[in-house]
Each structure stands twice: as structure tokens, then as C-alpha cells.
C-alpha positions in Angstrom: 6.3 -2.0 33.6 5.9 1.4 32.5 2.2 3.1 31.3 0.5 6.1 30.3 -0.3 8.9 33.2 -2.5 10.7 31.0 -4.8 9.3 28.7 -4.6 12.6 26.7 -1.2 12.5 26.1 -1.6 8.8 25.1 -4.0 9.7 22.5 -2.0 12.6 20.9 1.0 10.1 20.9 -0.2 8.0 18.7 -2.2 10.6 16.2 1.3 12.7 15.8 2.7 9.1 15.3 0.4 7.6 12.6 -0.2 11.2 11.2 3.8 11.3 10.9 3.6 8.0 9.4 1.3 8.7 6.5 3.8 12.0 5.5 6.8 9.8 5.6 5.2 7.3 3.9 3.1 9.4 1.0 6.6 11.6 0.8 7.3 8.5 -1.3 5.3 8.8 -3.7 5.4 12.2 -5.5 9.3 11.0 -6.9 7.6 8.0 -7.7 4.5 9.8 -10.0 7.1 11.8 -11.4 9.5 9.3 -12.8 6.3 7.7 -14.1 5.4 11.0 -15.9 8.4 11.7 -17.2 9.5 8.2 -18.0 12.8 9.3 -16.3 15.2 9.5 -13.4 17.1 12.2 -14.9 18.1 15.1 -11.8 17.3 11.8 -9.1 20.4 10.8 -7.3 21.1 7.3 -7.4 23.5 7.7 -4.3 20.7 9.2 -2.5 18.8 6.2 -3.8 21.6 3.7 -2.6 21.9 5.0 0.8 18.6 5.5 1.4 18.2 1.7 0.9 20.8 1.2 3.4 19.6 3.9 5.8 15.5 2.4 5.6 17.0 -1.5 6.2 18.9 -0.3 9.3 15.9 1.4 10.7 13.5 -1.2 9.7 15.8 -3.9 11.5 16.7 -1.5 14.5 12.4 -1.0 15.1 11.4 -4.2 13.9 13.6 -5.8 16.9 13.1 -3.7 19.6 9.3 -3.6 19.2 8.5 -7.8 18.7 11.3 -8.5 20.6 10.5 -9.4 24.4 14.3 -10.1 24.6 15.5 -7.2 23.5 12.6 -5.6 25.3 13.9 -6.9 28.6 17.8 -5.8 27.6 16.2 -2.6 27.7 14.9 -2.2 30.3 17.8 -3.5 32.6 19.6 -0.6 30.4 17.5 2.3 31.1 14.8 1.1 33.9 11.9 -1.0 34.5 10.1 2.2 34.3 10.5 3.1 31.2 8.7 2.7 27.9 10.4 0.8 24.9 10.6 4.1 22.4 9.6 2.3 19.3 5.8 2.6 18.3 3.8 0.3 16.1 3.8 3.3 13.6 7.8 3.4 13.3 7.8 -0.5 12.1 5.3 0.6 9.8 6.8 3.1 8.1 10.5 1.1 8.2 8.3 -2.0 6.3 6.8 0.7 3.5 10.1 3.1 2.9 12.2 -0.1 1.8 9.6 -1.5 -0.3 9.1 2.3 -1.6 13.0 3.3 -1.8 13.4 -0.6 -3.5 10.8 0.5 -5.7 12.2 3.8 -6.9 15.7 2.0 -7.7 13.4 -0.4 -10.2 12.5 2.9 -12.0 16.1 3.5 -12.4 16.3 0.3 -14.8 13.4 0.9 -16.6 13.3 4.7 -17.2 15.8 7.4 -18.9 18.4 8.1 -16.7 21.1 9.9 -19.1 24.1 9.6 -18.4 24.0 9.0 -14.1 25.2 5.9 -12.1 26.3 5.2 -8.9 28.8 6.6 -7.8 32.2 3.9 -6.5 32.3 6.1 -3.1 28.3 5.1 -2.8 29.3 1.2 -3.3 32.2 1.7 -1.2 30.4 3.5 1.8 27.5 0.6 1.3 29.9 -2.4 1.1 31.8 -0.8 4.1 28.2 -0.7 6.1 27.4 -3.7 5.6 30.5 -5.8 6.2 30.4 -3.5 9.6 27.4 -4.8 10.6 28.1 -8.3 9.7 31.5 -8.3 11.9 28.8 -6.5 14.7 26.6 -9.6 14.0 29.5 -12.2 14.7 30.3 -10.4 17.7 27.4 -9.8 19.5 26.2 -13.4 18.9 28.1 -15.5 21.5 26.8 -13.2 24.6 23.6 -12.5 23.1 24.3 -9.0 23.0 21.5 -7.9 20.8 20.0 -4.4 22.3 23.8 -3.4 21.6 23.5 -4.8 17.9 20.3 -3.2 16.9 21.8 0.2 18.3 24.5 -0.1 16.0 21.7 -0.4 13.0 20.7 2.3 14.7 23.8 3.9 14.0 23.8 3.1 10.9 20.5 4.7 10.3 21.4 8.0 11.6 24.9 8.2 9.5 23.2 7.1 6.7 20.4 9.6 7.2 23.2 12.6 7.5 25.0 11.5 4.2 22.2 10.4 2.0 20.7 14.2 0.8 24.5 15.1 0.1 24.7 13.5 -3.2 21.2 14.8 -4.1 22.0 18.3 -2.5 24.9 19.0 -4.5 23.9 17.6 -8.0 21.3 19.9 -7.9 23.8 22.7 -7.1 26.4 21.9 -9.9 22.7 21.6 -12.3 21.5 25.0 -10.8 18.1 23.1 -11.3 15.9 21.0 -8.8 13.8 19.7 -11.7 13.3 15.7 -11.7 13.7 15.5 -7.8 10.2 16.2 -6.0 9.5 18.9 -3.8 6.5 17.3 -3.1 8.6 14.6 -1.4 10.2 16.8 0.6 7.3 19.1 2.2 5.9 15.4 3.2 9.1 14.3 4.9 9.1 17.7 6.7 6.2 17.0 8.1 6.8 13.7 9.3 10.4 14.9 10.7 8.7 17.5 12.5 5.8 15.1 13.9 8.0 12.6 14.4 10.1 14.9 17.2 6.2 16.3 18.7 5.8 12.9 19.4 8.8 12.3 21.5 8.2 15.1 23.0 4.8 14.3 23.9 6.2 10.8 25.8 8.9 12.5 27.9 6.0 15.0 29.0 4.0 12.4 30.4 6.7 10.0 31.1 8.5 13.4 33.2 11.8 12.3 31.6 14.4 12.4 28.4 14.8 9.1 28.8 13.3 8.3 25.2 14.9 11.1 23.7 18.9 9.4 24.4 17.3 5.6 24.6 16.2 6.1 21.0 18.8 8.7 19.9 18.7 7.6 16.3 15.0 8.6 15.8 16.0 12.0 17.9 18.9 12.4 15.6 16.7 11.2 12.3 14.1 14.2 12.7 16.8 16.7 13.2 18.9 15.9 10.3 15.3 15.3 8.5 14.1 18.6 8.7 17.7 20.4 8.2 18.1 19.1 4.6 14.4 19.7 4.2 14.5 23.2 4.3 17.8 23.1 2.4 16.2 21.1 -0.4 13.1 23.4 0.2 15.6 26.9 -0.6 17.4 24.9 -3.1 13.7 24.3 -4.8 11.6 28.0 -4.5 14.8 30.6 -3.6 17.9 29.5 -5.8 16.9 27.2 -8.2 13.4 28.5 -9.2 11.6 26.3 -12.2 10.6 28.6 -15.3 7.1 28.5 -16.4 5.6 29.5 -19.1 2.2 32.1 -19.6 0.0 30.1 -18.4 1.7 29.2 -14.7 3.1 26.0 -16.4 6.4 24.8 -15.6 8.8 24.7 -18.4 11.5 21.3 -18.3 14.2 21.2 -20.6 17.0 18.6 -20.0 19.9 16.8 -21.5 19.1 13.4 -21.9 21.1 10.2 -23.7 19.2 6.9 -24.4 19.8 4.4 -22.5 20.9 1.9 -25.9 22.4 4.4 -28.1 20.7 3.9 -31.7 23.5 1.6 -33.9 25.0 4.3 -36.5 24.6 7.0 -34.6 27.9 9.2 -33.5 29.5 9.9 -30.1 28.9 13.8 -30.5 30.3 14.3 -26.6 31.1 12.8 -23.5 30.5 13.6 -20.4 32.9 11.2 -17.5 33.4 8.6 -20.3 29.5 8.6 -20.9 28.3 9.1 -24.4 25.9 12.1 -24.6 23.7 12.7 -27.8 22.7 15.9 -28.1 18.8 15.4 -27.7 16.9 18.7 -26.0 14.0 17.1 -24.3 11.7 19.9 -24.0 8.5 19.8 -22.5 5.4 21.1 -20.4 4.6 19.7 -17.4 1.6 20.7 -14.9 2.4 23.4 -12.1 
């Protein structure tokens, strides 16, 4: 069975790892404090929301199996050598667990909070219902020959498309708004750490390992922190160089949006519509902290 050749290099595995893990996982959070601020979902994506649901099950199932698996362990390593090291670490199951409950988490705010007049999309429930049902044929086929290290690769897959269409959504409604206000930056500058961690860490194992073996045996986390940190620093432009929030004298940010109650008050007109949704026209104006 494979091991470590350098201690070193063992150790600075698993801080970039864990460190990675607490970005990814605390990138949560600042979309989560903001909805609660605001009391509203109003500039967050639900199809970003959706597929990120999708994407974060895929990857939780695709680490969650390799790494308790002994069976899938072994499938490896008859795939890419007795030699070498299964390319999921305790931190990636971690994180996988945490992001769904987080992402899950996020879609309950969409309920409970303003959200205008947004919904999900029918290509977001069509893409998500054609996932799945994929992966459920995948299931059915891979049973009879217990072909399982081939099954959790195509969650794999899954993860990796998912994680190269999920900003999409997000990264065009905030072009057509010319605003980034009600989606976090915060998030973002986390997950470009953790992308960017993520990849060190790789990069520290085929160092010591003297191979790229982990780099096309796990090609969906390679993939993940390449398309993570792309749409990062395009979310990042989008947020400080196009799309710059106004603030008032004092440094404070100023938010003004276009918001419609969720139940619209009985004897109150339709004053406009916006794709069939009624809109009242409420100017929600207010200061938030810098």
C-alpha cells in the first residue's frame, strides 16, 4: 500500500486540506448572514441554489465512497496501482457533509424570506431531473457487476458539470441587474481560497508521491478548483470593477432594490409585471454596514 516519503509533505497536506476546508465551509456563511440581515433572497440565484444542491450531493457521494469504502478502495487500486494513494482526504468528506446541509439550508431561506419576483428557472428543473434520472440508470447499471469505482466517477462527473454551470445563472443575473448587491462577496473570497488550497494540496501529494497520478485519478476535484477559482475572480470583477456598490458619506453601502411581497396585500392593484409576476412598486431603501 502506498505511504508518505516525507513527513513534511504529509504534514502540509493535511493543513492546506483542513485549512481549505474551513474557507469552503465558512464561504457559506456570509450569504447565509446576509439573507438573515436583509430578510431576503432578492439578487441570490435560485438556479445557482438548485444546482449547487445537486453539484454538493454528487461530491458528497463521490468522497464519501471512495474514502469508507474498502471496496471501492481496492477497485482503485487495481485501476491505477497498488502504489498509489486513494485521492480523497478525511477533509473532502467533511466539507461534502457541511456544503449540503449549508446549500439545503440557504434554499430554506428562500421560503421564508423576500424573494420578489425570482423562481427557478424550468431549464434548472430540467437539467436537475435529467441528472438525476442519469445517475439512477448509472445505478441500475453498475449494479449487477459491482461496478462501483465506475459509478462514483460518474457523480464525479456530475460534480464537475454541475460545478461549470452552477455560477452561470448567478453570473448573468447580476449582469442584466448591473448590481452584485444580495449575493456575498464574502462567499466568494472564501471559496477562492479554498479552490486555490484545494489545488496546493494536490500538488503537494504528487510531489511526494513523484507522480500525477492523483491529479487524473481524482480529476473532478482537479477540475473543481480550476472552474472554482475562474468564476471567482469573475464574480470578484463583477463585485469591485463593474458593478461597484454606492455608499454613502460615511463609507456605508447604499441598497436600493425592487422588491414584491411574497402574499400580495388583498385590494391592492397589479401596478406591473414582470414574466407574469406581479410587481408592486415598493423602493426598499436602506443602509447597510460596509
Amino acid at each position: 500500500m502506498s505511504s508518505w516519503n516525507s513527513v513534511g509533505m504529509e504534514v502540509l497536506y493535511q493543513v492546506l486540506g483542513w485549512v481549505a476546508f474551513f474557507a469552503w465551509s465558512f464561504s457559506f456563511y456570509p450569504q447565509v448572514f446576509l439573507n438573515f440581515k436583509r430578510k431576503s433572497v432578492v439578487g441570490l440565484n435560485f438556479d445557482f441554489l438548485v444546482l449547487n444542491l445537486t453539484k454538493h450531493s454528487s461530491y458528497l457521494i463521490y468522497n464519501a465512497a471512495l474514502f469508507f469504502s474498502p471496496f471501492i478502495q481496492r477497485q482503485y487500486h487495481e485501476t491505477y496501482g497498488d502504489k498509489e494513494m486513494i485521492p480523497v482526504a478525511a477533509n473532502d468528506v467533511a466539507f461534502s457533509v457541511h456544503a449540503v446541509a449549508l446549500t439545503a439550508f440557504t434554499l430554506f431561506q428562500v421560503f421564508i424570506y423576500e424573494r420578489g419576483n425570482q423562481k427557478i428557472s424550468k431549464v434548472c428543473i430540467s437539467i436537475t431531473a435529467i441528472v438525476w434520472t442519469a445517475a439512477i440508470v448509472c445505478l441500475i447499471v453498475a449494479w449487477p457487476k459491482s461496478n462501483w469505482l465506475w459509478l462514483i466517477d460518474v457523480f464525479n462527473s456530475i460534480q464537475v458539470g454541475m460545478t461549470a454551470i452552477k455560477y452561470i445563472p448567478q453570473a448573468v443575473m447580476n449582469f442584466r441587474r448591473k448590481s452584485t448587491i444580495g449575493w456575498s462577496i464574502g462567499n466568494i473570497l472564501l471559496d477562492l481560497t479554498g479552490g486555490v488550497l484545494n489545488f496546493g494540496q494536490m500538488g503537494v501529494q504528487s510531489i511526494d508521491q513523484h507522480t500525477l497520478v492523483n491529479f487524473y485519478g481524482n480529476i473532478g476535484k482537479t477540475l473543481l478548483s480550476l472552474e472554482v477559482v475562474f468564476f471567482d475572480i469573475l464574480f470578484i470583477i463583477q463585485h469591485y470593477v463593474l458593478y461597484p456598490v454606492k455608499r454613502d458619506e460615511n463609507g456605508k453601502a447604499i441598497i436600493s432594490e425592487r422588491v414584491a411581497p411574497l402574499i400580495r396585500p388583498s385590494g391592492k392593484p397589479e401596478e406591473d409585471t414582470d414574466n407574469g409576476y406581479p410587481i408592486l412598486p415598493i423602493e426598499a431603501k436602506h443602509v447597510a454596514a460596509a
